[in-house]
ZAMARGU-4260 file (C-alpha; in steps of 0.2 Angstrom, whole numbers, plus 5000, padded with zeros to 4 digits):
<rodrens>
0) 4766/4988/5042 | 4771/4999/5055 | 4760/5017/5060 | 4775/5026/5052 | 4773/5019/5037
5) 4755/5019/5035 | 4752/5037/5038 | 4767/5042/5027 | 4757/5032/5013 | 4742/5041/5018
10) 4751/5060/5019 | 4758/5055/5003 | 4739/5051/4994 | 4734/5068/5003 | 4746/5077/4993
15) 4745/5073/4977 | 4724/5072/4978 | 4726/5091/4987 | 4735/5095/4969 | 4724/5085/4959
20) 4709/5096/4967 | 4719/5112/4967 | 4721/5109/4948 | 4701/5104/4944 | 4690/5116/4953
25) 4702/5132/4947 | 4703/5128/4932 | 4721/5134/4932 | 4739/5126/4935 | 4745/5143/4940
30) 4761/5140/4953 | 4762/5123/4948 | 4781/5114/4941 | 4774/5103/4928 | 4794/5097/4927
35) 4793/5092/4943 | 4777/5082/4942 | 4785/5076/4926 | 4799/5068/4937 | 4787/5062/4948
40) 4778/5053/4933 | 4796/5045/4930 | 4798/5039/4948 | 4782/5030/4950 | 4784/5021/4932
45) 4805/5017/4937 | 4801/5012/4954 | 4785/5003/4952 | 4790/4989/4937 | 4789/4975/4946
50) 4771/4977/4946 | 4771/4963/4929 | 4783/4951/4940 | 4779/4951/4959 | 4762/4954/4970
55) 4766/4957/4989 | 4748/4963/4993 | 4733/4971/4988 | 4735/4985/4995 | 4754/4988/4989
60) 4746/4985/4973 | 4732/4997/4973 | 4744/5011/4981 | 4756/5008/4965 | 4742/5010/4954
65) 4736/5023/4961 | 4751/5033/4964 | 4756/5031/4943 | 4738/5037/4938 | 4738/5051/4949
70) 4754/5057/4943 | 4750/5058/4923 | 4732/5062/4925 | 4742/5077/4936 | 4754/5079/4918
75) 4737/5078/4908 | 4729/5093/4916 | 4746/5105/4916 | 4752/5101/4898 | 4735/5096/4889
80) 4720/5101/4898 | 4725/5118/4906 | 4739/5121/4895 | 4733/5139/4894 | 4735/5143/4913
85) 4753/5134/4914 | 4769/5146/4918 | 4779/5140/4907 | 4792/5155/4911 | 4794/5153/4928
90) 4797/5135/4927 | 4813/5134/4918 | 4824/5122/4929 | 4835/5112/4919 | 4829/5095/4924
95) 4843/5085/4914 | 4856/5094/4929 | 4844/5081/4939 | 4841/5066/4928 | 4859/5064/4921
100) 4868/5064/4936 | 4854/5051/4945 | 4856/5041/4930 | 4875/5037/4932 | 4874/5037/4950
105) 4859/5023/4950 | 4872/5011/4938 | 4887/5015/4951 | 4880/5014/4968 | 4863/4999/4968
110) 4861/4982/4977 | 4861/4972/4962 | 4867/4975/4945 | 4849/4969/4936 | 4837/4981/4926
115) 4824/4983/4939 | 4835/4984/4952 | 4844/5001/4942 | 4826/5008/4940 | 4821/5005/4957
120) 4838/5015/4963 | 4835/5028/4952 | 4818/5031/4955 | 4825/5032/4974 | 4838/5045/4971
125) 4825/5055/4957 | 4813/5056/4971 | 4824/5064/4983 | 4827/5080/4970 | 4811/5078/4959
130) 4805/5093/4970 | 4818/5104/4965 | 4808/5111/4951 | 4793/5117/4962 | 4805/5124/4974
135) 4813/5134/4961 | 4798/5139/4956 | 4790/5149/4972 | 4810/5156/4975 | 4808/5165/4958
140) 4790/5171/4960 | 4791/5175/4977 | 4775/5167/4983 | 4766/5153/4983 | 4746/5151/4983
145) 4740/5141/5000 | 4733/5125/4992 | 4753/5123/4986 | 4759/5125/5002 | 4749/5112/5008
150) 4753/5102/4994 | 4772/5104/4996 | 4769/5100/5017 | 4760/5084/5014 | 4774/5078/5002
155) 4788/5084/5016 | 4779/5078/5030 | 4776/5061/5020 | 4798/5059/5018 | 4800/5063/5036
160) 4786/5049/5042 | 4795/5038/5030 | 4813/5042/5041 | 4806/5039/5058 | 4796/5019/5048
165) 4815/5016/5042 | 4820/5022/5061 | 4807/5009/5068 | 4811/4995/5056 | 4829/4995/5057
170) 4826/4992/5080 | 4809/4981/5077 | 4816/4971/5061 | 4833/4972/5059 | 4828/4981/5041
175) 4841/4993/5033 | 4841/5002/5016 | 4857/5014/5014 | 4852/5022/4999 | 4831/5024/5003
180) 4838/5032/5019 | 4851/5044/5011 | 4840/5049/4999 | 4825/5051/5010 | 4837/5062/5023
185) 4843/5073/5005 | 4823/5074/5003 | 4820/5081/5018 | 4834/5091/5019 | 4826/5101/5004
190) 4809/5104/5015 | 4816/5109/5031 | 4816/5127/5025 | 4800/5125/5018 | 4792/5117/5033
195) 4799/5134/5043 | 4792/5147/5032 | 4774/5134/5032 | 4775/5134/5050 | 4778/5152/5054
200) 4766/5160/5039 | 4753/5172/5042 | 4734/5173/5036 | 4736/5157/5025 | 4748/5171/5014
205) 4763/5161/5008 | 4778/5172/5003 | 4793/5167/5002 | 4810/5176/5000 | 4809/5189/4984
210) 4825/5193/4972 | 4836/5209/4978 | 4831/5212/4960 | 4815/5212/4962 | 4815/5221/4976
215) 4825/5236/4968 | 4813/5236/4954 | 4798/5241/4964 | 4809/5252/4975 | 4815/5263/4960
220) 4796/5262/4952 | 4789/5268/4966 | 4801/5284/4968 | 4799/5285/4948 | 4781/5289/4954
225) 4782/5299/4966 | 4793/5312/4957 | 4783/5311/4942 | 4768/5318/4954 | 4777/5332/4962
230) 4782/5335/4941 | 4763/5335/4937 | 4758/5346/4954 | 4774/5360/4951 | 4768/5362/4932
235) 4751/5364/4936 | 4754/5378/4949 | 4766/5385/4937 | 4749/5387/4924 | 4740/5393/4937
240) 4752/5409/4943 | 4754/5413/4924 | 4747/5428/4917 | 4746/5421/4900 | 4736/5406/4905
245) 4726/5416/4918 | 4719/5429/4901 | 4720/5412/4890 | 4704/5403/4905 | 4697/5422/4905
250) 4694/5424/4888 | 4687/5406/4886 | 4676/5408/4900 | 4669/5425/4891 | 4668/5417/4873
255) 4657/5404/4881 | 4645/5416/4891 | 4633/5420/4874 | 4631/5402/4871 | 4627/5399/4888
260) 4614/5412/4888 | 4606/5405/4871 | 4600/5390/4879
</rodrens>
């Protein structure tokens, strides 16, 4: 095992225990895709079957493990435990636009035509677009807390590591996967403007690009406002040079002299 690969391994574990924690010690799931980490459930259990027919090493092993628990305890805690924090409306990507597709391409384009080998391709390509979901996400609510962020950069940053390990494998062992490689390039592909906007963020704020919508929203609320002062401030000036209302305070103001002399 090459440096690449380890610290990929090791960027990807830091990722999914950084949402883990974000998850447990706010008590909240708040900014979270649960479809996404629902994909990412259906990746590790695809990709990792052969767990009942093959052991490479210990530590493959306990990574695997690892990697599947982490996932559904990560389901557990949006769709059961902090159900009540989950926004649900925000995450509306239509995930079968993802699974479908995979799912035909993982029976046309694999190295063997054999039930694993189907899974494990279409756990490859799910990967590649199971973040899709998150992404959507922040576009549509304009920002994103920074324990996400950094959730979302230790998932890029562990595709990327993985690239540069295939790099290194393929001029030190001769190894060459097409499809991991395609579909880690599409992967990364989907981060580069992420890892931009992470870069280049100010005061840990993450805020990503917000809807012309939106943006015309608060425009029009805000001049809403503003004429409804001006509206407020012109009819009380009118009350004030009015005759009428000027005998109306006088004679309250002389109707409540005797009872202010009584006390």
């Amino acid at each position: 095992m090459n440096i690449f690969r380890l610290t990929g391994d090791l960027s990807h574990l830091a990722a999914i225990i950084i949402l883990l924690l974000k998850i447990w010690k706010t008590r909240s799931c708040a900014g979270i895709s649960g479809k996404s980490q629902l994909l990412f459930g259906l990746v590790f259990t695809t990709r990792y079957l052969d767990l009942f027919t093959s052991f490479i090493s210990f530590y493959n092993t306990s990574m695997k493990l690892i990697y599947i628990a982490c996932s559904y305890a990560t389901v557990y805690l949006i769709y059961m435990k902090f159900k009540a924090t989950y926004d649900g409306n925000h995450d509306t990507f239509r995930v079968e636009f993802l699974v479908v597709p995979v799912g035909g391409l993982s029976f046309l384009v694999n190295h063997d035509f054999s039930p694993l080998e189907i899974l494990w391709t279409f756990s490859i390509y799910l990967e590649s677009v199971a973040i899709l979901p998150q992404l959507f996400m922040i576009s549509k609510t304009g920002e994103a807390e920074t324990i996400t962020t950094h959730y979302l950069f230790f998932l890029g940053l562990y595709r990327a590591l993985y690239l540069i390990n295939w790099i290194w494998r393929y001029y030190f062992e001769g190894f060459f996967d097409l499809i991991a490689v395609v579909a880690g390039v599409v992967q990364t592909i989907l981060y580069c403007d992420f890892f931009y906007l992470y870069v280049t963020k100010e005061n840990g704020d993450m805020r990503l690009v917000i809807p012309v919508s939106t943006e015309r929203k608060e425009a029009q609320f805000a001049s809403i406002s503003a004429k409804t002062d001006r509206q407020h401030l012109s009819s009380w000036m009118l009350r004030q040079n009015n005759p009428s209302h000027k005998r109306k305070v006088k004679m309250l103001e002389t109707e409540s002299l005797p009872l202010l002399q009584k006390e």
